[in-house]
C-alpha positions in Angstrom: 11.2 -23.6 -16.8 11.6 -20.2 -17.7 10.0 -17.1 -16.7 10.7 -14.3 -19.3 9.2 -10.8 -18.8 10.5 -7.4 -20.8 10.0 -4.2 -19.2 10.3 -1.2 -21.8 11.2 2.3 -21.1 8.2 4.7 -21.7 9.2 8.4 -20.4 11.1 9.5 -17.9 11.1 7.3 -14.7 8.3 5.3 -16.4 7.8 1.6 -17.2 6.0 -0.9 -18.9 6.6 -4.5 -17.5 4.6 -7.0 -19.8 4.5 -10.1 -18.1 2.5 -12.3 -21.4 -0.3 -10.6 -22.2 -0.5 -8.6 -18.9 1.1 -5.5 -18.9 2.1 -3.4 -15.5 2.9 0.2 -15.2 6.2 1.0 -13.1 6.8 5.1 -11.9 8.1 6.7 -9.9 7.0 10.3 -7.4 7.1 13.7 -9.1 9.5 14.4 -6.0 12.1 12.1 -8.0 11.3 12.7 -11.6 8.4 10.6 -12.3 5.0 11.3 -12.9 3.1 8.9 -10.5 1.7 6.9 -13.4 2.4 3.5 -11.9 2.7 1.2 -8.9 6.3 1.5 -7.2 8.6 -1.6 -8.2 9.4 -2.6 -4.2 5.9 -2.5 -3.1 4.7 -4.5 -6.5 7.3 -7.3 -4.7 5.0 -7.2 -1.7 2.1 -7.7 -3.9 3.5 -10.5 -5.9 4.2 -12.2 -1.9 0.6 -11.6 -1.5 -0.6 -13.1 -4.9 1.3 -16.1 -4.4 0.6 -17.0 -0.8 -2.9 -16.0 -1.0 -3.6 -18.2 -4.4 -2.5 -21.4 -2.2 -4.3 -20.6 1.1 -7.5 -20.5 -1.1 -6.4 -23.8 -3.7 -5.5 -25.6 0.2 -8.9 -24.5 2.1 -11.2 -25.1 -1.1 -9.6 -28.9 -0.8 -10.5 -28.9 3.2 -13.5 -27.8 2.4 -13.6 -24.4 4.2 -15.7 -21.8 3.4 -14.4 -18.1 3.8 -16.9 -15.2 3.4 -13.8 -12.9 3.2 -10.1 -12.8 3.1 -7.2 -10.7 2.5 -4.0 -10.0 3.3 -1.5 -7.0 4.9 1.7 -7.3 4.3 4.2 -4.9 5.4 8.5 -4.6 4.1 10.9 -2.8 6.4 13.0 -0.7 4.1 16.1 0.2 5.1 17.6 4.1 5.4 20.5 3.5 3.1 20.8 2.9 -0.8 20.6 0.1 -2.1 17.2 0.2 -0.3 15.8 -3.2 0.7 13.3 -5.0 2.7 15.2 -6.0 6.0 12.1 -7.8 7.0 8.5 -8.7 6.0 5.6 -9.1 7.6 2.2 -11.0 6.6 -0.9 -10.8 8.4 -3.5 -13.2 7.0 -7.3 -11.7 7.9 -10.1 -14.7 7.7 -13.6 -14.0 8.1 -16.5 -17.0 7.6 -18.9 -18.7 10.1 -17.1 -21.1 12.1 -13.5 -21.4 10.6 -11.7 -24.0 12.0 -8.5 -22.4 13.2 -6.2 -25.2 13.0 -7.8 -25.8 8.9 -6.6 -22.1 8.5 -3.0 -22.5 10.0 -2.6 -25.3 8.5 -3.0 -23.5 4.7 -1.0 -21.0 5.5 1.7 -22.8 6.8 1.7 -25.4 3.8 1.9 -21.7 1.4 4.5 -20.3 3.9 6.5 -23.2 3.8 6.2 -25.3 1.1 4.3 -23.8 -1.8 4.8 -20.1 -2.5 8.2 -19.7 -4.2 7.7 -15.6 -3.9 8.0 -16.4 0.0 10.7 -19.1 -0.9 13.0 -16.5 -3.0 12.9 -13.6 -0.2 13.2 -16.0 2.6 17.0 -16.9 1.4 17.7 -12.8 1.9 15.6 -12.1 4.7 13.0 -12.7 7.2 9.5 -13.2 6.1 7.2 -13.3 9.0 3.4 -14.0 9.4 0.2 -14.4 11.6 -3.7 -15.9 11.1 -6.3 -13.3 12.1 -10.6 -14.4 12.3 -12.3 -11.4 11.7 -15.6 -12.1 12.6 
């Protein structure tokens, strides 16, 4: 299968990426010539991690039957100082909140996304380290 999506020009540093019917809005800083109209492409990599990973922890703990009152993700790229910058390393931090979440249940999804599942975690992890960690907020 493939995954086709065009990104067109618009003005200066910006871009529209239409992924189907979705589009996204790519810019850049007014320090570098854009005009801050968008997200920044390396950060909207992060976010695509979080999508991904975070779509199976919930599709995993609605089919153990856990209920979360809350969740969300931080995650966290380590650029590096010299061009071409790059993520030398990722970290996720998965934040759970509910009434009596079973720890293990949680672990359990996340390691399942981590390691089997998500193929955004899957695709970075062949270049670099992605890292992560459960946290119950309650």
């Amino acid at each position: 299968m493939k995954t086709k999506v065009n990104c067109e020009w618009i003005n200066d540093m910006a871009f529209d990426a239409s992924i189907g019917e979705h589009h996204i809005i790519m810019d850049a800083d007014e320090s570098v010539g854009g005009q801050n109209m968008g997200a920044r492409p390396k950060p909207l990599l992060l976010a695509a991690l979080g999508g991904c990973s975070g779509m199976d922890v919930v599709s995993i703990l609605k089919k153990m039957h856990v209920e979360l009152q809350s969740f969300r993700m931080e995650i966290e790229g380590e650029l590096t100082s010299e061009h071409p910058k790059y993520y030398s390393e990722i970290n996720v931090v998965y934040h759970f909140n509910g009434a009596n979440l079973d720890r293990e249940k949680l672990e359990k999804a996340v390691s399942l996304s981590q390691e089997k599942y998500c193929g955004v975690s899957a695709q970075l992890k062949l270049g670099i380290p992605v890292n992560y960690r459960i946290e119950i907020d309650n």
